[in-house]
N, C-alpha and C positions, 0 to 999 in steps of 0.2 A: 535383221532381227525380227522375231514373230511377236505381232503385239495379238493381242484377245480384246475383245469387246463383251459387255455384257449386251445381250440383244432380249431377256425376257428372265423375270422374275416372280417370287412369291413366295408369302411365309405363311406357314400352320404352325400352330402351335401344340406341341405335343400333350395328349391327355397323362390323367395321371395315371400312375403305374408303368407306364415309360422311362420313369428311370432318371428323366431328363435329359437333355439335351447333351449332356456332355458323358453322358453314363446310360444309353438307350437298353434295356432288357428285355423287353417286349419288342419282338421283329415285326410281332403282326401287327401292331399299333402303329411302329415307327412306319412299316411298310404302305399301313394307310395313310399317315397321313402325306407321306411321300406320294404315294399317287395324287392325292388333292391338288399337292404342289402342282408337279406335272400337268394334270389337267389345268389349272387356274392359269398359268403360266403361259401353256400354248406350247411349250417344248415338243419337239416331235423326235428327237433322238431318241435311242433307247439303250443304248452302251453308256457305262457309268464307270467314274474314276473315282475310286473312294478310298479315304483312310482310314483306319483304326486306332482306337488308342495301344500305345504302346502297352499298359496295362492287359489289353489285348490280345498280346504276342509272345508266345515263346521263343527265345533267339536264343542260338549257341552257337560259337565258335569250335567247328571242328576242324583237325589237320588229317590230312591225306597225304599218300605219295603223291609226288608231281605228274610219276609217267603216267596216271590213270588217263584214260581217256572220257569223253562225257557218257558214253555209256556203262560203264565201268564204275566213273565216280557216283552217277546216278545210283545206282545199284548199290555204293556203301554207304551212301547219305541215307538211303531207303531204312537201310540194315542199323544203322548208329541211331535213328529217328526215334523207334522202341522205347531206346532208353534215358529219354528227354522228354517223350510227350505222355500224358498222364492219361490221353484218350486214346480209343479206336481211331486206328488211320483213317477211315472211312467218314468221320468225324472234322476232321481237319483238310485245311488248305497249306499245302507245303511250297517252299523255294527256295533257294540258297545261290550265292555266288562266291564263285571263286574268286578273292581278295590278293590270291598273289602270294611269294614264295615268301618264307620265314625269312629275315634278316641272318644272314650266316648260315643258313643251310637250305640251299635251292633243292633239295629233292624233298624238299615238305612245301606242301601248301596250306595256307590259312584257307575254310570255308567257311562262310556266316550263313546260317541256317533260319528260319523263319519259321512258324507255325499260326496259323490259328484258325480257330472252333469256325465252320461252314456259318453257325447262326450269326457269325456278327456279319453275315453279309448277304442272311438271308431279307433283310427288310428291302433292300433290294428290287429283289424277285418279287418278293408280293407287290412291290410300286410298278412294275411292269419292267423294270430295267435290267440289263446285262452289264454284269463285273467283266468291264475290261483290264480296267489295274486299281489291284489294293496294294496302298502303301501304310505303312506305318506314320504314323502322328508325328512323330517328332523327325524321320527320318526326312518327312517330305516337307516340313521346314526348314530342317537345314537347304534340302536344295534348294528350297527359294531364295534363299539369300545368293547373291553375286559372290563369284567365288573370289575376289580380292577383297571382300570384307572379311575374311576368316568364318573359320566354321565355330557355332555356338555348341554343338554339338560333335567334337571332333570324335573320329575314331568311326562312324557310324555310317552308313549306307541306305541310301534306298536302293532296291529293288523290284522295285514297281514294275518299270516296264522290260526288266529282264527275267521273267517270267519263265518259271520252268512246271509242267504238270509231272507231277509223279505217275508212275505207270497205275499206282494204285487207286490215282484219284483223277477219275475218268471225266469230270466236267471239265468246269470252262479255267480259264488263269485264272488265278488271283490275284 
C-alpha cells in the first residue's frame, strides 16, 4: 500500500476579488498568491494535481458504436463536443472515457465527456506550476473513499489520470 507524507507546507490567504477560496475568479490573484505558497514552503516540484469544482465542468454522456477505434472515436467526440460546449474549442480543456457497452446492446458504447474553460487552470501557470492531472471536485472524492464503503457519489468517474489531449488542444493534460 502507498502511504504519502506531508513533508512542507503553507497558507496565504487570498485577497479580495478572488472570489474566495472555494469560488477563485481572479487566476492572477489566485496564481500569486500560490507562488508565495510555493516559495514560503520550500516546494521544489513543479507539476500539479488539481481539482475543479464540478460547477466547473461541462459533462456529458455520449454513445458511440463500439467497433470505433481510438482514433476514430477521438474524431466523433471532437465532432459531438460543438454542440455541448458554449465556447471556442481553443478555450477549453477536453477528455472523456469510455465507460463500457450499454446493458443489452454491446455494439453501443456509453462515453462520459468532460470540459472545461483553460482559465480555471490558469492560476497554475502564473504560480510557476504544470497541470499534470485535473480532476473534477466531487469525482476525486469519491475516489478517496475505499471502494467497500460504497460510493457517495455513484454513477460518476474520475478521469484524471486517463488523460486524453484533443488534437485540437495542443498543450499539456488536463
Amino acid at each position: 500500500m502507498t502511504s504519502y507524507r506531508v513533508e512542507a507546507y503553507a497558507v496565504e490567504a487570498l485577497t479580495c476579488g478572488s472570489g474566495g477560496p472555494n469560488n477563485p475568479t481572479d487566476f492572477e490573484i489566485v496564481g500569486h498568491s500560490l507562488k508565495k505558497v510555493i516559495e514560503r514552503s520550500g516546494c521544489w516540484h513543479k507539476s500539479a494535481i488539481m481539482a475543479v469544482p464540478a460547477s466547473a465542468v461541462i459533462i456529458k454522456m455520449l454513445r458511440f458504436p463500439a467497433d470505433l477505434n481510438n482514433d476514430e472515436l477521438e474524431n466523433r467526440v471532437e465532432l459531438e463536443v460543438d454542440r455541448f460546449i458554449p465556447y471556442s474549442l481553443d478555450e477549453v480543456n477536453l477528455d472523456f472515457e469510455v465507460l463500457g457497452c450499454i446493458q443489452d446492446c454491446p455494439e453501443v458504447v456509453d462515453v462520459l465527456l468532460a470540459a472545461c474553460r483553460k482559465e480555471k487552470v490558469a492560476a497554475l501557470e502564473v504560480g510557476g506550476l504544470q497541470a499534470e492531472v485535473v480532476g473534477v471536485e466531487s469525482f476525486v472524492l469519491d475516489n478517496t473513499l475505499p471502494s467497500d464503503q460504497g460510493s457517495v457519489f455513484s454513477g460518476q468517474r474520475d478521469f484524471g489520470d486517463r488523460s486524453r489531449k484533443s488534437s485540437r488542444e495542443n498543450s499539456k493534460k488536463w
